[in-house]
KEKE-3310 file (N, C-alpha, C; in steps of 0.2 Angstrom, whole numbers, plus 5000, padded with zeros to 4 digits):
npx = (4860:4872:4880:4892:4904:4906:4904:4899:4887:4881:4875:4883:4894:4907:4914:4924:4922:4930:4945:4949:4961:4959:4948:4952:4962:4962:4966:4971:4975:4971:4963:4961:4951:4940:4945:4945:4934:4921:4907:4907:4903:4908:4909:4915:4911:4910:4922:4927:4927:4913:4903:4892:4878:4868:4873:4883:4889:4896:4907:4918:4933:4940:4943:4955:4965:4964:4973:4974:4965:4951:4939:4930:4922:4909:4910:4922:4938:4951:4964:4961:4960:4973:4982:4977:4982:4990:4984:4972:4958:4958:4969:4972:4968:4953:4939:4929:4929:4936:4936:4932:4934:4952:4954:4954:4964:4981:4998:5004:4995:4999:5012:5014:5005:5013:5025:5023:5019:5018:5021:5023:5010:4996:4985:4967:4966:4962:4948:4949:4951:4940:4929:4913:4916:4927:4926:4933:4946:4952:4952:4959:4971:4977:4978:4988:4997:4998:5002:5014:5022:5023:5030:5042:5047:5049:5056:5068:5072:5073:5068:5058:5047:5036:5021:5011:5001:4986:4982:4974:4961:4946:4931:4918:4905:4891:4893:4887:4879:4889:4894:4884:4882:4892:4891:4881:4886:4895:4885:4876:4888:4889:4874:4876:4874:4884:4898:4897:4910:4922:4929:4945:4952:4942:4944:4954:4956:4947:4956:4964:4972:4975:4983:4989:4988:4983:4986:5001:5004:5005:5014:5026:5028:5030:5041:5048:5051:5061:5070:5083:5089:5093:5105:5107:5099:5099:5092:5096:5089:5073:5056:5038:5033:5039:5043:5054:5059:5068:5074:5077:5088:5091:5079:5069:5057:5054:5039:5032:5021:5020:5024:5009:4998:5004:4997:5000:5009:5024:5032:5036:5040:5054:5057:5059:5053:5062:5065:5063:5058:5059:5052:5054:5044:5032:5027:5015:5017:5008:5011:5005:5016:5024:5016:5010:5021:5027:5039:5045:5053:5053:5056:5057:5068:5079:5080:5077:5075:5076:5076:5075:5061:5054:5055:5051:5063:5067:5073:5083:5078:5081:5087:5085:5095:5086:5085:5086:5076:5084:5078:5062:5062:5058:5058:5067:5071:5089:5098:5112:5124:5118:5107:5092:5076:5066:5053:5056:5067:5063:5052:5059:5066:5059:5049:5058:5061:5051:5059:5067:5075:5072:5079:5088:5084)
npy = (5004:5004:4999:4989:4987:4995:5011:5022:5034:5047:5057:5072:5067:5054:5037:5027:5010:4999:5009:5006:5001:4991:4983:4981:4969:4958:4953:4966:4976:4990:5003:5016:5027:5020:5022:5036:5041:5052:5047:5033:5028:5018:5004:4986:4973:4958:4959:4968:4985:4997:5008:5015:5024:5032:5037:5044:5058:5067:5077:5076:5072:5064:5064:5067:5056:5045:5035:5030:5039:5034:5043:5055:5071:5080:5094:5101:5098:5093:5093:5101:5113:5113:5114:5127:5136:5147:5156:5158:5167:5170:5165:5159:5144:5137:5128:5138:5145:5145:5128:5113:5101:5102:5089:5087:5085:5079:5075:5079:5088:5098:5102:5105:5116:5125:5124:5127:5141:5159:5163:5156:5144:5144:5137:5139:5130:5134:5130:5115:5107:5109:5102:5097:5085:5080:5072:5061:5065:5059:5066:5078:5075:5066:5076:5085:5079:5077:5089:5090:5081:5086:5097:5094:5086:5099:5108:5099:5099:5113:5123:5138:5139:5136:5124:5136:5135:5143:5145:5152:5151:5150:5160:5154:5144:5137:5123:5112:5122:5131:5118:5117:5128:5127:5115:5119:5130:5122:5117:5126:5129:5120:5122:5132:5134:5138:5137:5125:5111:5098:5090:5091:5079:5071:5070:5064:5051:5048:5046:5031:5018:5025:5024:5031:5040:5055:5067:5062:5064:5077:5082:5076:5084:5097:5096:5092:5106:5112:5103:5102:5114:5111:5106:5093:5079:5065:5054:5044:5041:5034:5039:5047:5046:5043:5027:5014:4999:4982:4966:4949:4942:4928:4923:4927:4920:4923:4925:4933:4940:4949:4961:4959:4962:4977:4991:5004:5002:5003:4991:4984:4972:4966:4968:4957:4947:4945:4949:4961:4978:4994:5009:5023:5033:5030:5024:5021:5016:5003:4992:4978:4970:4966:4960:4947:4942:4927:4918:4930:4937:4952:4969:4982:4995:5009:5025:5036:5045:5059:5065:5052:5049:5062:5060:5048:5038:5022:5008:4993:4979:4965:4951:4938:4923:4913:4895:4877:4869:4850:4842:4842:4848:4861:4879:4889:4902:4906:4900:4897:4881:4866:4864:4862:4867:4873:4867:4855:4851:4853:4841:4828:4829:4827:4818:4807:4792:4785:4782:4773:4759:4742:4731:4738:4742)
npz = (4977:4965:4950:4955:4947:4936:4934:4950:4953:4966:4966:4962:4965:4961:4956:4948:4947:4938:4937:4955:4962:4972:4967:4951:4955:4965:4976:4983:4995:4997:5005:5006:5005:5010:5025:5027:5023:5032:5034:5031:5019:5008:5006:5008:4993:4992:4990:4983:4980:4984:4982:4994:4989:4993:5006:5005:5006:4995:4999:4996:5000:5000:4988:4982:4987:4981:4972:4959:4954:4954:4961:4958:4956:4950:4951:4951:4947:4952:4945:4934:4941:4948:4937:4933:4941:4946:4938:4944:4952:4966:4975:4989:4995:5001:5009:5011:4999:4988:4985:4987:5001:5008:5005:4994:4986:4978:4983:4973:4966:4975:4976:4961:4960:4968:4961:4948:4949:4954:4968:4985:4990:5000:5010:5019:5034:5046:5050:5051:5059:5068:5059:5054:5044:5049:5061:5068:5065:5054:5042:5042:5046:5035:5026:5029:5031:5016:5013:5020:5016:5001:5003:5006:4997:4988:4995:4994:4981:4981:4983:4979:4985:4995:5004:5014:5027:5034:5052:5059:5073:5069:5071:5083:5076:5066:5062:5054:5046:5041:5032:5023:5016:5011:5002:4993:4986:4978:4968:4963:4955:4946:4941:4934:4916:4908:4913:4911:4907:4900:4910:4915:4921:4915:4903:4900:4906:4893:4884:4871:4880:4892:4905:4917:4930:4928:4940:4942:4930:4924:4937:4931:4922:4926:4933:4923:4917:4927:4931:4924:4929:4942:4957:4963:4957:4960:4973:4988:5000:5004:4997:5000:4989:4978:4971:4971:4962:4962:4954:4960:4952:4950:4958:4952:4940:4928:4924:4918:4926:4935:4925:4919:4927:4932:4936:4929:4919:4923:4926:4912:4899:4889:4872:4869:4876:4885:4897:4910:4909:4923:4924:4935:4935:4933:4942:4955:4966:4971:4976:4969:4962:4969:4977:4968:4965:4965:4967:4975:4970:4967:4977:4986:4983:4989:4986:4972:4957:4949:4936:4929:4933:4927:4914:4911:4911:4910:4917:4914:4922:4925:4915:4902:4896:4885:4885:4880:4888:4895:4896:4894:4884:4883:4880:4894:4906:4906:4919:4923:4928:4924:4911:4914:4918:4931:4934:4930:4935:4949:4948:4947:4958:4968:4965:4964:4970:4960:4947:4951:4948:4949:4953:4958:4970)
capx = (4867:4875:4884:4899:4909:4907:4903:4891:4885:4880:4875:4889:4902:4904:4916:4923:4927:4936:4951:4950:4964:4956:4944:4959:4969:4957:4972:4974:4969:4971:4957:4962:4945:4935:4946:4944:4925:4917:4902:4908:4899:4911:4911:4919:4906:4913:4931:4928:4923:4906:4899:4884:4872:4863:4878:4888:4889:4898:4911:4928:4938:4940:4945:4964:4970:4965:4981:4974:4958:4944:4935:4929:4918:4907:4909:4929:4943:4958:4968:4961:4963:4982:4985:4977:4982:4992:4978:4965:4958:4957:4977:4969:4966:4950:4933:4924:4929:4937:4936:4930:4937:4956:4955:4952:4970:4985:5004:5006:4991:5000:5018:5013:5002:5018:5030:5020:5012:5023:5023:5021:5003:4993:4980:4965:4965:4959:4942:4948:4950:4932:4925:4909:4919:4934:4925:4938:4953:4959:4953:4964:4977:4977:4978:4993:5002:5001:5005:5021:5027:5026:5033:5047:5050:5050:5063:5074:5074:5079:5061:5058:5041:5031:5015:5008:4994:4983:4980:4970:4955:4940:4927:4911:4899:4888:4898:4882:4877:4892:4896:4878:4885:4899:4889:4877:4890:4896:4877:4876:4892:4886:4870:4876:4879:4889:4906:4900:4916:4923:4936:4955:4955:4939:4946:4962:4953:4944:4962:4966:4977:4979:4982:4994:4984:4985:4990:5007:5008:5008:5019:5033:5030:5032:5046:5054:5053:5065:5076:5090:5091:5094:5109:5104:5091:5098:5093:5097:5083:5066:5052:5032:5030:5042:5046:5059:5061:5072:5071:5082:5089:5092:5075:5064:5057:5053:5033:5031:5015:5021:5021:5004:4996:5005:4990:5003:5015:5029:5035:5035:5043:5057:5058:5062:5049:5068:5068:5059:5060:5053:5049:5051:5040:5026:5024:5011:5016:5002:5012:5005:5020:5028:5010:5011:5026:5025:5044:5046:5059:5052:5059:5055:5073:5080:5084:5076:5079:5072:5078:5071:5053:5052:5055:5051:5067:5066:5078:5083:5081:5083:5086:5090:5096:5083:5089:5080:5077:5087:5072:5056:5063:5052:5064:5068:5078:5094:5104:5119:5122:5115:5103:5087:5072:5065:5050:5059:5071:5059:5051:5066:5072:5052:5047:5065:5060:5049:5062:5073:5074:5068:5088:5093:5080)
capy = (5004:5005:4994:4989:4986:5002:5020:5024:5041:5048:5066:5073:5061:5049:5031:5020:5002:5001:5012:5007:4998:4984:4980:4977:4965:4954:4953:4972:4979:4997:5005:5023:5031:5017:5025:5043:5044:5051:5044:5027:5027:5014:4995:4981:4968:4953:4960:4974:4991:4998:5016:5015:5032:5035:5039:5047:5068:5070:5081:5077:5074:5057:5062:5066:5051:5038:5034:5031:5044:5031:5044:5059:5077:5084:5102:5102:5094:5095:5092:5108:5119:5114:5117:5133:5138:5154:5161:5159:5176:5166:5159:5155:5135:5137:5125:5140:5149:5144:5123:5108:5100:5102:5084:5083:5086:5076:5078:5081:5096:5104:5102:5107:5123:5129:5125:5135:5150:5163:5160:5150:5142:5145:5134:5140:5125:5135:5127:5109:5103:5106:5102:5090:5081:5078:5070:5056:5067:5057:5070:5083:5072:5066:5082:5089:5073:5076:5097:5089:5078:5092:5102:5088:5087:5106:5108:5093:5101:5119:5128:5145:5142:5131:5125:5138:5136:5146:5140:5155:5147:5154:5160:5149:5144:5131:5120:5108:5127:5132:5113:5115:5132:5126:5111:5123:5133:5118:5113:5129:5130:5114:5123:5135:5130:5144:5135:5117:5110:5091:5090:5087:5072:5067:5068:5061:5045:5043:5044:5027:5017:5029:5020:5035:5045:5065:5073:5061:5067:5085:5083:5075:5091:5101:5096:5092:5112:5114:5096:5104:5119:5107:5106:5083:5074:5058:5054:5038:5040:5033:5044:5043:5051:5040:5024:5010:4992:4980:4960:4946:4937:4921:4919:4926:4913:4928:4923:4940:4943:4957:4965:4962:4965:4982:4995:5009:5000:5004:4988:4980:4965:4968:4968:4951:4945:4939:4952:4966:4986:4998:5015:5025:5039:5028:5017:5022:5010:5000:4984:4973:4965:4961:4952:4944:4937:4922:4918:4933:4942:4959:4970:4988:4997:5015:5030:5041:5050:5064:5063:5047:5052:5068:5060:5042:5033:5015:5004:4986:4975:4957:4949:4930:4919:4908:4891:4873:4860:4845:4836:4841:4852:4867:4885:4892:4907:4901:4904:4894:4875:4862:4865:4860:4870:4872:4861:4847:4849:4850:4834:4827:4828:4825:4809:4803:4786:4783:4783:4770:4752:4736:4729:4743:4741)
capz = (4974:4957:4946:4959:4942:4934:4938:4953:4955:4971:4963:4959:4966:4956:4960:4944:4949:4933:4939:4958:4964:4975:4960:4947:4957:4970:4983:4986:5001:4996:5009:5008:5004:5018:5029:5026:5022:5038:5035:5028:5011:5003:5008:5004:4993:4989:4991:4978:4983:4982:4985:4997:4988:5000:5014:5003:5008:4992:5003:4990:5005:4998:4979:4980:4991:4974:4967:4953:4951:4950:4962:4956:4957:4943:4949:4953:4944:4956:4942:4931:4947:4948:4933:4930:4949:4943:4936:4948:4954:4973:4978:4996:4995:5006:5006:5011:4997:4981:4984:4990:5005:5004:5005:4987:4983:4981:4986:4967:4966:4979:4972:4953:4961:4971:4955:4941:4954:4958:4974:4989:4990:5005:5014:5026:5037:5051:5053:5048:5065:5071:5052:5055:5041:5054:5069:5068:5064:5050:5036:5042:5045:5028:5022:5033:5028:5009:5012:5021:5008:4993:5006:5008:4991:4988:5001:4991:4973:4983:4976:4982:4987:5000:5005:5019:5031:5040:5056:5067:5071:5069:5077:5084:5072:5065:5057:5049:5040:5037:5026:5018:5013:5004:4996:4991:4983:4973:4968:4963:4950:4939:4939:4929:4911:4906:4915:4910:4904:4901:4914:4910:4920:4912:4895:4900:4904:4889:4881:4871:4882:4896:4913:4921:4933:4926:4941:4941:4923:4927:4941:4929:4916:4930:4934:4915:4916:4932:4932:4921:4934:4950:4958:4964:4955:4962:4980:4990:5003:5001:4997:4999:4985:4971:4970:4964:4962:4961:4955:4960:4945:4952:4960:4945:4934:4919:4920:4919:4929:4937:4921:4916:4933:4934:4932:4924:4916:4926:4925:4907:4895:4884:4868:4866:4883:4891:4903:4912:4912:4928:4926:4942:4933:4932:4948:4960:4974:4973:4979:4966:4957:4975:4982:4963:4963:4970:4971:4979:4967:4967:4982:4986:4984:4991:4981:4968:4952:4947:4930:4928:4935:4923:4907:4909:4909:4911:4920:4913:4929:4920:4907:4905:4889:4883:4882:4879:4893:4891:4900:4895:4877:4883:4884:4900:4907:4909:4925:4923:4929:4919:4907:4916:4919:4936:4934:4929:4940:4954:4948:4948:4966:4970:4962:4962:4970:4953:4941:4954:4947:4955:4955:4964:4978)
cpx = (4867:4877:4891:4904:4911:4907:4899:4893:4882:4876:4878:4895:4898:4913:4917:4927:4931:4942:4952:4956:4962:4952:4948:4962:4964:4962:4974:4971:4967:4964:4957:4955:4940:4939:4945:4939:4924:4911:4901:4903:4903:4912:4914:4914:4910:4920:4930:4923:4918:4903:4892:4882:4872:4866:4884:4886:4893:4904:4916:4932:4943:4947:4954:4968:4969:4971:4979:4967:4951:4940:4935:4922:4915:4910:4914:4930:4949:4963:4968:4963:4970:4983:4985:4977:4984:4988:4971:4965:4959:4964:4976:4967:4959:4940:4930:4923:4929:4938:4933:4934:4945:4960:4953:4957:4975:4991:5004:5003:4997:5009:5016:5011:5008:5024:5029:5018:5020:5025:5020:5012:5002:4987:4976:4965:4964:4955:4941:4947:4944:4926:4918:4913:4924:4932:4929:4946:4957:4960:4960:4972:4982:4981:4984:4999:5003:5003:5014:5025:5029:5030:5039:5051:5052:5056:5069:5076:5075:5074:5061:5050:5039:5024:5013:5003:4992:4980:4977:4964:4950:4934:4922:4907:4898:4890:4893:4880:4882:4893:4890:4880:4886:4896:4887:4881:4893:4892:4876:4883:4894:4882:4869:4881:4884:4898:4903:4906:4917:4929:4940:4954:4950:4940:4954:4960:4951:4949:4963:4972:4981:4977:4985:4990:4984:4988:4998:5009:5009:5011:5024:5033:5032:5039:5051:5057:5059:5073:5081:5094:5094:5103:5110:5100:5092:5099:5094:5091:5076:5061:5043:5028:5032:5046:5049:5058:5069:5071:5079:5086:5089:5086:5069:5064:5054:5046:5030:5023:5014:5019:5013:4999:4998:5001:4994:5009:5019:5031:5032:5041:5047:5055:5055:5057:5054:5068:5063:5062:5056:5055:5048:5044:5032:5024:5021:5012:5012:5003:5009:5008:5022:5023:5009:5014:5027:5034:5047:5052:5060:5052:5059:5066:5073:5080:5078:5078:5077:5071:5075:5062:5054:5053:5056:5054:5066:5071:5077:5083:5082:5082:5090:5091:5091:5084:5084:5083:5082:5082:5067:5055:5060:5060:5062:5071:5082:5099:5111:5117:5122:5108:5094:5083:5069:5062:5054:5062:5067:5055:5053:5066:5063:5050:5053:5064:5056:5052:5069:5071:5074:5076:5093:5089:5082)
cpy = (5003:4999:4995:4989:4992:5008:5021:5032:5043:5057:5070:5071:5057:5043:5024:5016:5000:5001:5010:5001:4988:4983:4978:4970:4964:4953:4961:4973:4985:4999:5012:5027:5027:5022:5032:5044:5045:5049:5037:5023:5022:5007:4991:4975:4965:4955:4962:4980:4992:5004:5014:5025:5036:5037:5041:5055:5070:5078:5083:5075:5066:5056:5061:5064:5045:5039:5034:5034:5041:5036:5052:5067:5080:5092:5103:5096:5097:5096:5101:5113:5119:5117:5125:5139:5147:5161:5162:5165:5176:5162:5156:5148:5137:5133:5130:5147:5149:5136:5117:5109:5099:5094:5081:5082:5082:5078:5081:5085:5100:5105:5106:5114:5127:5128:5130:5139:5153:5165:5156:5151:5141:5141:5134:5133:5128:5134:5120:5103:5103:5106:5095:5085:5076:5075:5064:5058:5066:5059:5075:5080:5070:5073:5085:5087:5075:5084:5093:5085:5082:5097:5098:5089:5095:5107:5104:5097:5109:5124:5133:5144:5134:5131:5127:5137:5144:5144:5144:5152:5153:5155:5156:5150:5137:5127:5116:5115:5128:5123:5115:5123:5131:5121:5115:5126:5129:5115:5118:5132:5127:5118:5128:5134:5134:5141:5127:5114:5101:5094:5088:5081:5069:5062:5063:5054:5043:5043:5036:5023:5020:5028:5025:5040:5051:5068:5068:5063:5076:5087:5082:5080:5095:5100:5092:5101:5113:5109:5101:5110:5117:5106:5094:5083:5067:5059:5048:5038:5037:5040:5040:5046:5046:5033:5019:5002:4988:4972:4954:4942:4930:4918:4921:4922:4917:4927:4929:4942:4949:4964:4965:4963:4973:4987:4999:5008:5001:5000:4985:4975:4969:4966:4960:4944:4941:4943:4957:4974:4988:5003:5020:5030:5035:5023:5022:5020:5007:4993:4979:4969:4963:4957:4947:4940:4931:4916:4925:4936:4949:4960:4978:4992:5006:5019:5033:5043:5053:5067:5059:5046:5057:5062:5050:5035:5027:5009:4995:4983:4970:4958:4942:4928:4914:4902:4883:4867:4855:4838:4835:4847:4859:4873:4888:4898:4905:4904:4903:4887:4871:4864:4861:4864:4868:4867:4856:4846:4848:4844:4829:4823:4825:4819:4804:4796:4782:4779:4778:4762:4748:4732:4732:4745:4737)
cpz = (4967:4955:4950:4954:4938:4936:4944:4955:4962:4968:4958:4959:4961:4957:4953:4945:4945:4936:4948:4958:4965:4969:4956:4949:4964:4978:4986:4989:5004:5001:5012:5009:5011:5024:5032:5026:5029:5038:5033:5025:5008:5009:5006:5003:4990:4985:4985:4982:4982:4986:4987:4993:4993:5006:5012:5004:5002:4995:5001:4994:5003:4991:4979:4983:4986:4971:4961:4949:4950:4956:4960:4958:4952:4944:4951:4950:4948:4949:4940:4935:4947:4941:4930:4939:4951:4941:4940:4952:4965:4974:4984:4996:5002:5005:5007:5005:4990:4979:4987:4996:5003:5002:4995:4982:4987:4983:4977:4965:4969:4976:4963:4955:4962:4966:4950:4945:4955:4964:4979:4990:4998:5007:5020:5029:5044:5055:5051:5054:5071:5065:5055:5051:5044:5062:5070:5070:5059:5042:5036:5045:5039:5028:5024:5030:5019:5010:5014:5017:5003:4999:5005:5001:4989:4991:4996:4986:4977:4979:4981:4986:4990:5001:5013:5021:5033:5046:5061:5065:5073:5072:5078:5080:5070:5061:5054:5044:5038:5032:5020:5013:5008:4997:4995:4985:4979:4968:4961:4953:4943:4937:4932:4921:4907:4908:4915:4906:4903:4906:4911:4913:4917:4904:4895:4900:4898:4884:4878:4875:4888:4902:4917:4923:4930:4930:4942:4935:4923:4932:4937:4922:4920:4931:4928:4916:4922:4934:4928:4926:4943:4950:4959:4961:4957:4969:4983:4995:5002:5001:4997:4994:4978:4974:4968:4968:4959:4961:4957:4955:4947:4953:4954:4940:4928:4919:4918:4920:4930:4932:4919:4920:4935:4931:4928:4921:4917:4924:4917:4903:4893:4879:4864:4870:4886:4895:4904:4912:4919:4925:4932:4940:4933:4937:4953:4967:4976:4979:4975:4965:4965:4978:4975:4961:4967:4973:4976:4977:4967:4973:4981:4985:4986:4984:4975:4963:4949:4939:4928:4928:4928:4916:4908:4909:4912:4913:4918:4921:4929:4916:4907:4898:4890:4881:4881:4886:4890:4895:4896:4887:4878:4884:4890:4901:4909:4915:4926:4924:4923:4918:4907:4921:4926:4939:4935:4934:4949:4954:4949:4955:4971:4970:4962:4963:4963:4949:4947:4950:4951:4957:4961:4971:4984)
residu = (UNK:UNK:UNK:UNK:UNK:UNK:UNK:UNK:UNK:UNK:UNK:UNK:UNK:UNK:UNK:UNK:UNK:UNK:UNK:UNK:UNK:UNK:UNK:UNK:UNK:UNK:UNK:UNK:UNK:UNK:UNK:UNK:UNK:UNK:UNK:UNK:UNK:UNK:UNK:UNK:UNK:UNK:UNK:UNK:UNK:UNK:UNK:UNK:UNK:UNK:UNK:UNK:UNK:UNK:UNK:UNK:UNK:UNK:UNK:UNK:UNK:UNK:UNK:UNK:UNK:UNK:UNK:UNK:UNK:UNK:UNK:UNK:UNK:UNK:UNK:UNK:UNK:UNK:UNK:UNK:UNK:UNK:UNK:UNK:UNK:UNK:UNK:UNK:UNK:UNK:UNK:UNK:UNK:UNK:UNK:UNK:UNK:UNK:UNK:UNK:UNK:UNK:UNK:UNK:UNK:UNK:UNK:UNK:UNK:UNK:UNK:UNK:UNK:UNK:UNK:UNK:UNK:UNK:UNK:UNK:UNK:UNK:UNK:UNK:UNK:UNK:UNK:UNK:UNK:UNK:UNK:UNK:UNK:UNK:UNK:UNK:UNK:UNK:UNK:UNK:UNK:UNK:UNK:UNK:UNK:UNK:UNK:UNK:UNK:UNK:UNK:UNK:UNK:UNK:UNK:UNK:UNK:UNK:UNK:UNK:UNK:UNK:UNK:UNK:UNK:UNK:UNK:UNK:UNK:UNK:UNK:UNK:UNK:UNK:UNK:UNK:UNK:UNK:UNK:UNK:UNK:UNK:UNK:UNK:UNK:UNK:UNK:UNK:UNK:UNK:UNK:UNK:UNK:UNK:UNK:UNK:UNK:UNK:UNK:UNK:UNK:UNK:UNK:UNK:UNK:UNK:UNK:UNK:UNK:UNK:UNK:UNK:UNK:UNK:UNK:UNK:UNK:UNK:UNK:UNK:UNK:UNK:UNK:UNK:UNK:UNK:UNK:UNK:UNK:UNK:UNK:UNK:UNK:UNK:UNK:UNK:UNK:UNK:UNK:UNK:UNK:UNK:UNK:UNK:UNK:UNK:UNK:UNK:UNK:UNK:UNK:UNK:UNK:UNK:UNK:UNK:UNK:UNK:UNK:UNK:UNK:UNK:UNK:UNK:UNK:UNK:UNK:UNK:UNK:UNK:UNK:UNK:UNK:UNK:UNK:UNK:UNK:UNK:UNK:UNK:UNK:UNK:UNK:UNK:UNK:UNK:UNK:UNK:UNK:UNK:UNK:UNK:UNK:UNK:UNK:UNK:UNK:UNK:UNK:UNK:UNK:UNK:UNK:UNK:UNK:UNK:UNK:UNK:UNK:UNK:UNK:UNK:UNK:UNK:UNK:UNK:UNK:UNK:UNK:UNK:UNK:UNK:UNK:UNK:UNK:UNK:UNK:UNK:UNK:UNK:UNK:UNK:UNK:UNK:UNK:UNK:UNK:UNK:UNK:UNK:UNK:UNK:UNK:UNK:UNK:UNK:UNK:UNK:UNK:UNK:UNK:UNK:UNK:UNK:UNK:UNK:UNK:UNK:UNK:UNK:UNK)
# end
């Protein structure tokens, strides 16, 4: 095994703790990839992830269910494919042809392809339900799942174009030769240094200060190009694709953890650190701020805005006046009442027998 804290290599897979969820934030129980790996190459050491080597098949089927891309492929970059998906000589999505497992794409690959391409994108998934990969079932399930979200979405903004399958199955064959095939074929496409390249998402990473997955950022370019064209961009439904929050004013005490446990800034401080912005454009839904908050202010809310996603906008959700204890001199956010900070007043009503005189016993 590797360094559990930073990159492990398997080959060409490759696995940074860095960027994984559960590794960030010790309480998360994100366990997308344990689940999906058919050969269950990632464990859990000391309640952080950890690529086993030596049981990893490098397959991909894993890569574009990380929310936030700590896992990765030398010889495919989902991201670069989406983006240059228009111009691929190959419009067929098919492991046996032009990609990895189509497991290595997220709902926002398959949305960005079918936005820029001139038309609907198509996916063999003919051979995905007797794939050695799928002896569980829960690759191709995955995979059906994120078609039918960008599908879902699609449908909502009223796009001309969708995500097709192919679903005739194919004829009998050796499904261990045809995978070694395909690895082969990916072994194969490093080996030549002629298309070595830095990948987009690789460079995107090494950006200063850049926490926002890529392909969430080429989804909200894709869709800056079409939001003025839409007839809705606000929905009231939830979605599993974008989400909102909302905090209670009354029971937030402004310590602002949320904000600084939040991996993409979605949620950050004002100006002034009296109040809080969210961001729907930039929340992954990891659930951090709401297992973080420990009164339990943050609260998942409905609705969407597709305006707001494309271009960032940012929603005040508090904001309190700073005022001074009249106990203990320290400032508080103030909520009205008397001018006495939580603390206090919980020590207060706490210890109250202390602070009783011996007269009045």
């Amino acid at each position: 095994m590797g360094n559990m804290n930073f990159i492990q290599k398997s080959n060409l897979f490759s696995f940074t703790g860095t960027r994984c969820l559960r590794n960030e934030y010790f309480h998360n129980d994100c366990r997308i990839c344990i689940d999906l790996c058919p050969k269950g190459a990632f464990h859990i050491i000391r309640n952080k992830l950890t690529l086993f080597e030596n049981e990893c098949v490098e397959c991909a089927g894993c890569i574009g269910s990380c929310p936030t891309e700590a896992l990765e492929i030398e010889s495919f970059d989902p991201n670069g494919f989406a983006a240059s998906y228009q111009y691929q000589k190959e419009l067929t999505l098919s492991c046996k042809v032009s990609t990895p497992c189509l497991g290595v794409f997220d709902v926002e690959h398959y949305t960005v392809m079918a936005l820029r391409g001139d038309k609907s994108v198509t996916c063999d998934m003919s051979h995905c339900a007797g794939c050695i990969l799928n002896e569980n079932g829960k690759l191709e399930q995955s995979i059906r799942s994120k078609i039918d979200t960008a599908n879902d979405l699609l449908e909502k903004i009223q796009s001309a174009h969708r995500i097709e399958t192919i679903e005739e199955k194919e004829e009998q064959a050796d499904r261990r030769a045809l995978f070694r095939k395909g690895f082969e074929k990916i072994k194969e496409s490093v080996a030549n240094e002629s298309q070595a390249h830095v990948a987009m998402t690789t460079a995107h990473h090494q950006l200063p200060d850049m926490r926002m997955p890529l392909k969430r950022v080429m989804l909200k370019n894709s869709l800056k190009e079409i939001v003025g064209n839409l007839e809705t961009t606000a929905f009231s439904e939830n979605s599993p694709l974008f989400f909102n929050k909302q905090i209670d004013f009354q029971t937030c005490t402004n310590c602002g953890e949320c904000t600084q446990f939040c991996p993409t800034d979605a949620l950050f401080p004002t100006s002034d650190k009296q109040g809080i912005y969210f961001s729907q454009g930039k929340c992954i839904g990891c659930g951090i701020c709401e297992d973080i908050c420990k009164p339990k202010a943050i609260k998942a809310k409905e609705g969407f805005d597709l305006v707001s996603i494309a271009f960032d906008r940012a929603e005040q959700l508090v904001h309190y006046e700073m005022v001074m204890c009249h106990e203990c001199r320290c400032p508080f956010p103030y909520k009205g009442g008397e001018p006495i900070c939580d603390r206090c007043e919980s020590y207060t009503k706490q210890f109250s027998t202390m602070f009783t005189l011996a007269k009045d016993l």
